[in-house]
C-alpha positions, -999 to 999 in steps of 0.1 A, spaced: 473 471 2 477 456 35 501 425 23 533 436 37 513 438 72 501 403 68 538 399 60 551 414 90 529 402 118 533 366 102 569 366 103 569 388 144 548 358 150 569 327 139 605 349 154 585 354 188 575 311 186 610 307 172 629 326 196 610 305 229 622 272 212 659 283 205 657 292 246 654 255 251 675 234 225 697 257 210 736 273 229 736 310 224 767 330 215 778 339 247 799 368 230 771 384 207 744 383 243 763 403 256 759 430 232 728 451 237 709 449 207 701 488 194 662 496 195 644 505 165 638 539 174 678 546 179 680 529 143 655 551 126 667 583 143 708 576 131 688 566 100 671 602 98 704 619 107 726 607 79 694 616 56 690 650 69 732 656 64 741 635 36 712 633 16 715 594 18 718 562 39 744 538 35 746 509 60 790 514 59 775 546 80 764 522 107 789 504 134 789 470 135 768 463 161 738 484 149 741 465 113 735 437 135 708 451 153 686 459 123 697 426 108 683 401 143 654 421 141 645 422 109 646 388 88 686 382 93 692 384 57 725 403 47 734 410 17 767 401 10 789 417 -21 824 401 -25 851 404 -47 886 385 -53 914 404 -29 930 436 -42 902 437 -73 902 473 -85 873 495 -102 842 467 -102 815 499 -107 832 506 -141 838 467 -142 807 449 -133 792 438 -162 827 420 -173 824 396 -146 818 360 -146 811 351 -110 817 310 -122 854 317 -134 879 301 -111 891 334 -93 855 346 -85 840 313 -72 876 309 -51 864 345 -35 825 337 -27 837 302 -15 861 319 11 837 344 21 812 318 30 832 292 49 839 329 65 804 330 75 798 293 81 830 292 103 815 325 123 780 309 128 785 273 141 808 288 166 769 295 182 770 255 182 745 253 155 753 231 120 751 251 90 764 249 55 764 272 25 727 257 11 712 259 49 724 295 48 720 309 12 683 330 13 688 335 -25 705 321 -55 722 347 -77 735 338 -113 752 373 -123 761 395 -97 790 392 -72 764 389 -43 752 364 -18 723 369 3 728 344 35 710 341 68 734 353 99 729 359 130 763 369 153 773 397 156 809 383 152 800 370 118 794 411 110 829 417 121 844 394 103 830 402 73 833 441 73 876 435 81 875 411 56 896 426 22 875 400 -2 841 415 10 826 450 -5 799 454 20 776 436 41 741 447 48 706 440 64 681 437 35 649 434 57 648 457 83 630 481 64 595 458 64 600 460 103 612 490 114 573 506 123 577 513 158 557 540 144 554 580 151 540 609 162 520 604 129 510 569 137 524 556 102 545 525 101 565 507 76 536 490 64 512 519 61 545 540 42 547 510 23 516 502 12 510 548 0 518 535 -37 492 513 -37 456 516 -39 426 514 -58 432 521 -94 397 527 -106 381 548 -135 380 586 -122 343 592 -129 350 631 -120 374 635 -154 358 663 -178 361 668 -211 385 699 -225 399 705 -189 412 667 -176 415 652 -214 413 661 -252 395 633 -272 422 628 -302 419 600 -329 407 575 -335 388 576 -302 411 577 -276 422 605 -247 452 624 -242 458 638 -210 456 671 -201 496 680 -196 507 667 -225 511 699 -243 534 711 -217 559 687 -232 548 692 -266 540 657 -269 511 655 -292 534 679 -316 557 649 -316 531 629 -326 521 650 -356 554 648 -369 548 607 -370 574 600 -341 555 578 -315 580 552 -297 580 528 -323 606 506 -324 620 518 -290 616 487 -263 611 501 -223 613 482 -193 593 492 -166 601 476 -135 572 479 -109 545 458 -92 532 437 -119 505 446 -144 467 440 -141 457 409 -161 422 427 -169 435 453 -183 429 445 -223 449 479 -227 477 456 -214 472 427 -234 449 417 -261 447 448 -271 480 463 -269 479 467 -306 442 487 -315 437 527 -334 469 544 -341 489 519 -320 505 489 -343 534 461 -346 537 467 -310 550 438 -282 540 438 -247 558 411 -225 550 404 -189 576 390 -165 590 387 -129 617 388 -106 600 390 -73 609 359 -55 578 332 -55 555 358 -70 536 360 -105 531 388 -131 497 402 -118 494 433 -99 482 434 -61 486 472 -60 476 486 -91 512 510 -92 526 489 -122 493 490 -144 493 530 -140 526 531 -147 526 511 -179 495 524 -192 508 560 -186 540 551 -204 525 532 -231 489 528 -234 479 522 -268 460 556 -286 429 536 -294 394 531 -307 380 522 -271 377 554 -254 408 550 -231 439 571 -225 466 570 -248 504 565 -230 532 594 -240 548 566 -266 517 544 -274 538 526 -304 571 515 -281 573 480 -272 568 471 -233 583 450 -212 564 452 -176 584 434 -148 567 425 -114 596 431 -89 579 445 -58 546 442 -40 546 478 -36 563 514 -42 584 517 -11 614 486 -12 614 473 24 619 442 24 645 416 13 626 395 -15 616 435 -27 657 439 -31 662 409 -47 637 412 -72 647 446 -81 681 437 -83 671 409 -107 655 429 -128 680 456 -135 699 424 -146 675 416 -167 675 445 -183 714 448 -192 716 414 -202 686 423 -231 697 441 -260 668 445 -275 657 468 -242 668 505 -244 648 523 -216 642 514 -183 620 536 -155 614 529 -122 584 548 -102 603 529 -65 624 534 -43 634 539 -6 657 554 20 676 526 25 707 526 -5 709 489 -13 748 479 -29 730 447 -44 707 474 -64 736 494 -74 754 463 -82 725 454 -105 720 489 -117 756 497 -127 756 464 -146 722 476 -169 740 508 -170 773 496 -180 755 478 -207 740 508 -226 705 513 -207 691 545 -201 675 543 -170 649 566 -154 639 567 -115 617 584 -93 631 613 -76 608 604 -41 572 612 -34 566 620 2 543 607 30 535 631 60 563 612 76 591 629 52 577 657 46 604 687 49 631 662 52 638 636 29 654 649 -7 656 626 -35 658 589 -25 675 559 -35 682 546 -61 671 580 -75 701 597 -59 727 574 -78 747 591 -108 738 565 -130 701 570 -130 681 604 -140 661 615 -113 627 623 -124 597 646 -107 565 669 -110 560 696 -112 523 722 -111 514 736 -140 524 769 -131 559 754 -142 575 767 -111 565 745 -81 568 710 -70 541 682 -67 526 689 -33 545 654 -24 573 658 -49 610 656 -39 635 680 -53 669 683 -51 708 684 -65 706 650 -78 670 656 -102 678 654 -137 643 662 -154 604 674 -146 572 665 -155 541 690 -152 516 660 -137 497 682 -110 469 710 -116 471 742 -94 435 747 -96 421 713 -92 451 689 -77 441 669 -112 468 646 -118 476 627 -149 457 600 -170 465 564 -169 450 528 -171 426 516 -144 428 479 -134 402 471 -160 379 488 -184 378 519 -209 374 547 -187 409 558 -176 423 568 -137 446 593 -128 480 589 -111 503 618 -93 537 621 -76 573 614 -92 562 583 -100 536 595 -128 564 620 -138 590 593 -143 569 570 -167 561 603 -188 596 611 -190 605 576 -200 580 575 -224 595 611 -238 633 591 -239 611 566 -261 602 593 -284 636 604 -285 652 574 -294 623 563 -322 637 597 -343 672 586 -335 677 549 -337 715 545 -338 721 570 -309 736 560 -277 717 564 -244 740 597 -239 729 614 -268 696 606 -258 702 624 -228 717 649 -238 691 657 -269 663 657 -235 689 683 -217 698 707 -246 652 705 -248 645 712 -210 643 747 -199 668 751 -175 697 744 -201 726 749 -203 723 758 -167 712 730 -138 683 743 -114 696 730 -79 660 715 -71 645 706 -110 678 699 -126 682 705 -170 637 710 -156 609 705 -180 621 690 -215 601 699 -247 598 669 -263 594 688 -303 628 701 -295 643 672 -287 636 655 -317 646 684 -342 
């Protein structure tokens, strides 16, 4: 999908036509042109470095100046997390708050006149609505357009603000490599065209089960379809899956959700990416619902790991790889969604990136303060992380499980799988012998498409939460977990690269 591109050159055009006008009418800080701004390619290399030693990215890694420097060259939104002065333990706290109550709104009112005070010292008239990129209802967050370098300092000394970050640089940072790949090309990997797999054979790719549907050919390296003999198929067990929308053509997805052995079932079909609608533009979120949750039907189609749970399929991103700032916000959003519905229990995420976001953690330490068990993609890489990158954010956080895939000789990555300390579970998803990857829902039609990478692994492993939590209603999402753990084979001893490893899903419900 070449949107993001489209996105990018639009926006290098309007700051080049932009940046000629503000020559001519508008004062420039004397103190921040001074400053040498830091190239993209010293960026991405500190970037690298703190990956290759820490395993992560946090912009606090940064000095002020190159926070700045990804920030003017990126879309100069910064996301901005505050808190009243001296406020202790808001992780464990965050779903308590109520940004409107007097002592919150006192501490986002300061930090702004903060930033406004910082910004028309450039001799340009702002206000908090000329600044504010994004309205937020929940979170202790403001996203605001800055661009001094001043206004950074001030806000990383300042005791009421937890961090301050550049949400956009990622959509710009292709300077590209010795690869040729840019942010756009890494972006876009996720995406692609989800059509029917015409090569898929019978008794090697799929088993034709009742009524007339498909089950994929790894299932019974989970023991799934024994879970479904023993009448345990997700029912009454409501999953999130936060993606890139979900393909309106899809019947599988829609009209008939509810069709065979698949019944009483709800599918609901929001979003949270700013200005954008439910449908997908990549074909990611489709694959991942209908591998999930596809119904087990009479049409021929493949049926998803818990064909009877109820779906709700969020469009957050355009695409798999969160670069941009509207892709944090709408991630963000939706993690708020989700702990603000009780009716959700699961949620899984096949996204991610190498840039930690706080706002994300923000959002998902609120869900999982509020009871959700939530499921993310440990990383699947491009020839451009290959050897280097480990799991990524917001796989990496503690509050997630980490999810990849594994070959069906049960000891060996994905050939683009990422492994690591923080991985939690595995998913066989990946033949040896072929490279055959698992079934899932093509844009439209009966005949099914196949889907790899941690991304295809996460869903499954949601979906085997699903069947979890339909045998065992009133658990909490820690006895969930730890009924999957006590199941994988690794137990009771962590792998350092597949963590508790492959969970067999007849166990875990016994």
């Amino acid at each position: 999908m070449k949107t993001k591109t489209l996105i990018v050159l639009a926006f290098l055009g309007l700051a080049t036509a932009c940046s000629r006008t503000e020559q001519i009418t508008a004062p420039q800080p004397a103190a921040d042109t001074l400053q040498p701004v830091i190239s993209k390619t010293a960026i991405n290399n500190f970037v690298q470095q703190q990956l290759k030693a820490n395993d992560r990215f946090e912009w606090r890694m940064a000095s002020d100046e190159m926070v700045w420097s990804a920030l003017v060259q990126g879309d100069s939104i910064l996301s901005v997390g505050y808190q009243p002065a001296g406020f202790q333990d808001i992780n464990k706290k965050i779903h308590t708050i109520n940004i409107n109550s007097s002592e919150w709104k006192a501490a986002r009112e300061q930090v702004l006149q903060l930033i406004i005070a910082q910004e028309q010292k450039s001799g340009l008239k702002v206000n908090a609505q000329s600044i504010t990129a994004f309205e937020e209802k929940v979170l202790p967050v403001i996203d605001v357009k800055v661009s001094r370098l001043s206004t950074i300092k001030a806000l990383r000394k300042s005791l009421l603000v937890r961090y301050a970050e550049p949400t956009g640089y990622g959509a710009v940072m292709n300077t590209g490599n010795s690869n040729g790949k840019t942010a756009s090309d890494i972006s876009s990997s996720g995406c692609g065209d989800n059509t029917a797999n015409t090569a898929l054979a019978a008794g090697q790719d799929y088993t034709v089960i009742t009524p007339a549907a498909k089950q994929s050919w790894n299932y019974p390296y989970h023991n799934i379809n024994a879970v479904w003999n023993a009448g345990i198929t997700g029912a009454g067990v409501k999953v999130m899956i936060i993606d890139t929308g979900v393909s309106p053509d899809q019947e599988n997805l829609g009209s008939d959700i509810n069709q065979g052995l698949s019944a009483g079932r709800t599918v609901e079909k929001l979003v949270t990416s700013p200005g954008g609608s439910i449908d997908d533009g990549c074909g990611h979120g489709t694959k991942m619902a209908g591998v999930l949750g596809a119904p087990r039907g009479t049409d021929g189609n493949t049926a998803g790991v818990a064909y009877n749970a109820n779906l709700v399929l969020v469009h957050a991103a355009q695409d798999v790889f969160l670069l941009g700032s509207s892709e944090i916000k709408g991630v963000a959003d939706a993690y708020v969604l989700a702990g603000n519905r009780s009716d959700v229990k699961i949620v899984s995420m096949s996204m991610g990136t190498i840039f930690s976001s706080s706002q994300i953690s923000d959002a998902i330490r609120y869900a999982n303060n509020n009871g959700k068990l939530l499921f993310c993609a440990a990383g699947t890489s491009f020839d451009w992380t290959a050897g280097w990158a480990g799991v990524i954010f917001p796989g990496n956080m503690s509050e997630v499980m980490a999810v990849t895939g594994i070959k069906d000789n049960l000891t060996e990555r994905c050939g683009t799988c990422h492994t690591g300390s923080a991985v939690d579970f595995t998913v066989v998803m990946e033949k040896v012998s072929t490279g055959r990857t698992v079934l899932s829902l093509a844009m439209d039609g009966d005949g099914p498409s196949t889907v790899g990478g941690s991304s295809a692994a996460t869903a499954s492993c949601a979906g085997i939460a699903a069947l979890v939590w339909s045998k065992f209603p009133a658990y909490t999402k820690d006895q969930v977990i730890d009924k999957m753990a006590h199941a994988a084979n690794y137990y009771p001893n962590r792998n350092g690269s597949f963590g508790w490893g492959r969970v067999n899903a007849l166990a875990a419900i016994q």
